[in-house]
ChimeraX commands (.cxc) that place a marker at each C-alpha (Angstrom):
marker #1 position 0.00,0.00,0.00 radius 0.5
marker #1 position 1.59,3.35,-1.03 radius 0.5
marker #1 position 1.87,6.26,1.54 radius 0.5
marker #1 position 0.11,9.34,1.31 radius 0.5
marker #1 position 2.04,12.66,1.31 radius 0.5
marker #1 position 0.71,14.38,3.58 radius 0.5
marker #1 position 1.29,16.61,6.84 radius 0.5
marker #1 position 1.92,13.16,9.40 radius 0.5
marker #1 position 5.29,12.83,7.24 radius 0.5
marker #1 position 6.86,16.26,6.94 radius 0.5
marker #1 position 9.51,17.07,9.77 radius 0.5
marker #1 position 11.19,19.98,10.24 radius 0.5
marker #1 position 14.44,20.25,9.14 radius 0.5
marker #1 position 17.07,22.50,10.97 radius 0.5
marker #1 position 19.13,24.47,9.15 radius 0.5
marker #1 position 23.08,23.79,10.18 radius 0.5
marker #1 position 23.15,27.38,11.76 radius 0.5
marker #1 position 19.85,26.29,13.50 radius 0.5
marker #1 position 21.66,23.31,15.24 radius 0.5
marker #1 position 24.92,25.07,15.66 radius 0.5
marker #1 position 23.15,27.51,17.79 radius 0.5
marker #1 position 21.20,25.01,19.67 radius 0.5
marker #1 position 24.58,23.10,20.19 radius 0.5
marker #1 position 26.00,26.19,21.43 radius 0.5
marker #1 position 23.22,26.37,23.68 radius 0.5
marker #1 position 23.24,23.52,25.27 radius 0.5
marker #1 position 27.10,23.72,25.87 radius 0.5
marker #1 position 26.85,27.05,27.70 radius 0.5
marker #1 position 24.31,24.93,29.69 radius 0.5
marker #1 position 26.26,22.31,30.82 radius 0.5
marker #1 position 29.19,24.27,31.75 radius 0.5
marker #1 position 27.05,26.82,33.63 radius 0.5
marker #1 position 25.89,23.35,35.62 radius 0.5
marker #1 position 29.57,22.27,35.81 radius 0.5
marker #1 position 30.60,25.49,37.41 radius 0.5
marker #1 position 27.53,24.81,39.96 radius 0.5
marker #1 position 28.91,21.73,40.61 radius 0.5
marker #1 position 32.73,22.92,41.19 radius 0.5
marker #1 position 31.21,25.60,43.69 radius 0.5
marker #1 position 29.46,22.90,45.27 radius 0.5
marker #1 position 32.31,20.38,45.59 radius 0.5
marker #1 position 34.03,23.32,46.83 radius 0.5
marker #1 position 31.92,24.35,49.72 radius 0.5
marker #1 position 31.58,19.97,50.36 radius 0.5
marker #1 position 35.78,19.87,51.15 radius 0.5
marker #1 position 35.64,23.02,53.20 radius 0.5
marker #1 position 32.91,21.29,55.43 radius 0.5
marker #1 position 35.22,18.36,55.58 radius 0.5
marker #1 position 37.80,20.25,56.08 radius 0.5
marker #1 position 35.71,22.09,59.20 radius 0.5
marker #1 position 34.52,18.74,60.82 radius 0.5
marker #1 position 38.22,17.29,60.57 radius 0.5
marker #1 position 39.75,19.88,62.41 radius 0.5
marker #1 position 37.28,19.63,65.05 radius 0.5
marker #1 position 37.43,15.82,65.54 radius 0.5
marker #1 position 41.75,16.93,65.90 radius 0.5
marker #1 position 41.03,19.34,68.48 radius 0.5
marker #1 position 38.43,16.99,69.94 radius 0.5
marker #1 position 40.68,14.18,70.39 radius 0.5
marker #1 position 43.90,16.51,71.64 radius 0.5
marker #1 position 41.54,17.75,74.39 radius 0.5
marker #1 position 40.47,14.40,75.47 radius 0.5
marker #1 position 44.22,12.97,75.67 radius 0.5
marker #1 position 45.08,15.45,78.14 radius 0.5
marker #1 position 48.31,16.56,76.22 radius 0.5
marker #1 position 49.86,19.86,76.27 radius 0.5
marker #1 position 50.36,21.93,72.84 radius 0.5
marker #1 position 53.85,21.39,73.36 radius 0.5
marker #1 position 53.46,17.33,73.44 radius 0.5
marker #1 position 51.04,16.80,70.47 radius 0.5
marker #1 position 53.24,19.05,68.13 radius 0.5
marker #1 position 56.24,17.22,69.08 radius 0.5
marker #1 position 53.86,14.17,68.46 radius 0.5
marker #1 position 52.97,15.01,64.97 radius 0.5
marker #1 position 56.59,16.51,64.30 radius 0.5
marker #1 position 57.95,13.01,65.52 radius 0.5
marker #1 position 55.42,11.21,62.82 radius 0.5
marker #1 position 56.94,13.32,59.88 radius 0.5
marker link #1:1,2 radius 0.2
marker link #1:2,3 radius 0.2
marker link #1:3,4 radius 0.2
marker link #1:4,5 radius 0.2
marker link #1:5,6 radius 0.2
marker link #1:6,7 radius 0.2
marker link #1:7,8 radius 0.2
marker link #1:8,9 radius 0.2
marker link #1:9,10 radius 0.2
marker link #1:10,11 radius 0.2
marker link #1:11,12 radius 0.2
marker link #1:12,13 radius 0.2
marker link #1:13,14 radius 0.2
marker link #1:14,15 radius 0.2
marker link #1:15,16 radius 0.2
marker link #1:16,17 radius 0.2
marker link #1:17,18 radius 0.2
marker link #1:18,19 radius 0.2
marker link #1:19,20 radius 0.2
marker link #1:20,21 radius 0.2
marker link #1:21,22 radius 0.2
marker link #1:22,23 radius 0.2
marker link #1:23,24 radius 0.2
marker link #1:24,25 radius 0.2
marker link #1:25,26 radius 0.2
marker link #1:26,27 radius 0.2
marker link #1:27,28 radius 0.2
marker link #1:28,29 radius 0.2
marker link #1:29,30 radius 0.2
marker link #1:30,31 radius 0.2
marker link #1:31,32 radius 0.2
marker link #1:32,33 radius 0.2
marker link #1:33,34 radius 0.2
marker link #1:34,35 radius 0.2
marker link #1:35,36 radius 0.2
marker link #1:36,37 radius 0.2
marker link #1:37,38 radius 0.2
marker link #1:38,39 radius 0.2
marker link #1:39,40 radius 0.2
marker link #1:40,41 radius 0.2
marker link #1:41,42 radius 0.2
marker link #1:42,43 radius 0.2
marker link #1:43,44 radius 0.2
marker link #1:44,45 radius 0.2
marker link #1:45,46 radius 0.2
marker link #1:46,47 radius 0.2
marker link #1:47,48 radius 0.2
marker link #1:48,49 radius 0.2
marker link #1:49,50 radius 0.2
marker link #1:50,51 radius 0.2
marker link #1:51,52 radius 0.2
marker link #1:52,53 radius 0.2
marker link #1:53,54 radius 0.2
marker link #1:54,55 radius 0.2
marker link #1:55,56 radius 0.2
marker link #1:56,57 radius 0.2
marker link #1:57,58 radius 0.2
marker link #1:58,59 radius 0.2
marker link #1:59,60 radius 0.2
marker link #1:60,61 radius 0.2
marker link #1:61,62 radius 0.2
marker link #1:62,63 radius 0.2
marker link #1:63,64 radius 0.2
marker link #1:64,65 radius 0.2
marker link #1:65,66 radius 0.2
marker link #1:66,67 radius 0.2
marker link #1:67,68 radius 0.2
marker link #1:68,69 radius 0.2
marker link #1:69,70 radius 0.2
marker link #1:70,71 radius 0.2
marker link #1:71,72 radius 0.2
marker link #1:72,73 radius 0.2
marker link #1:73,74 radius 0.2
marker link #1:74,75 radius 0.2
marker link #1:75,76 radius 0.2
marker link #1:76,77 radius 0.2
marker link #1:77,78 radius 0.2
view
């Protein structure tokens, strides 16, 4: 059975500047979300960063060490 011509089979063909733009587009996109995501990672390692001194403090004040001792400690471990 032969097909009919009709509106159901006509697409719309981009022209090449039409999908270099939308290309375009969509790169600007994704870098703008990459940047997001550096920022984000970012702000992630200085909270780690935070919580890891304080668990170091934490434990020097439980041992019952003076400043003097635990630097000597950690200069000893180098």
């Amino acid at each position: 059975m032969p097909r009919t011509k009709g509106s159901k089979n006509k697409t719309t063909a981009l022209t090449i500047d039409e999908r270099i733009a939308a290309v375009t587009a969509e790169i600007e996109a994704l870098q703008e979300q990459v940047k997001s995501k550096k920022a984000e990672l970012k702000q992630l390692g200085a909270l780690k960063s935070e919580a890891d001194q304080k668990k170091i403090l934490e434990a020097a004040a439980k041992s019952g060490k003076t400043v003097e001792e635990i630097v000597a400690l950690i200069q000893d471990a180098e």
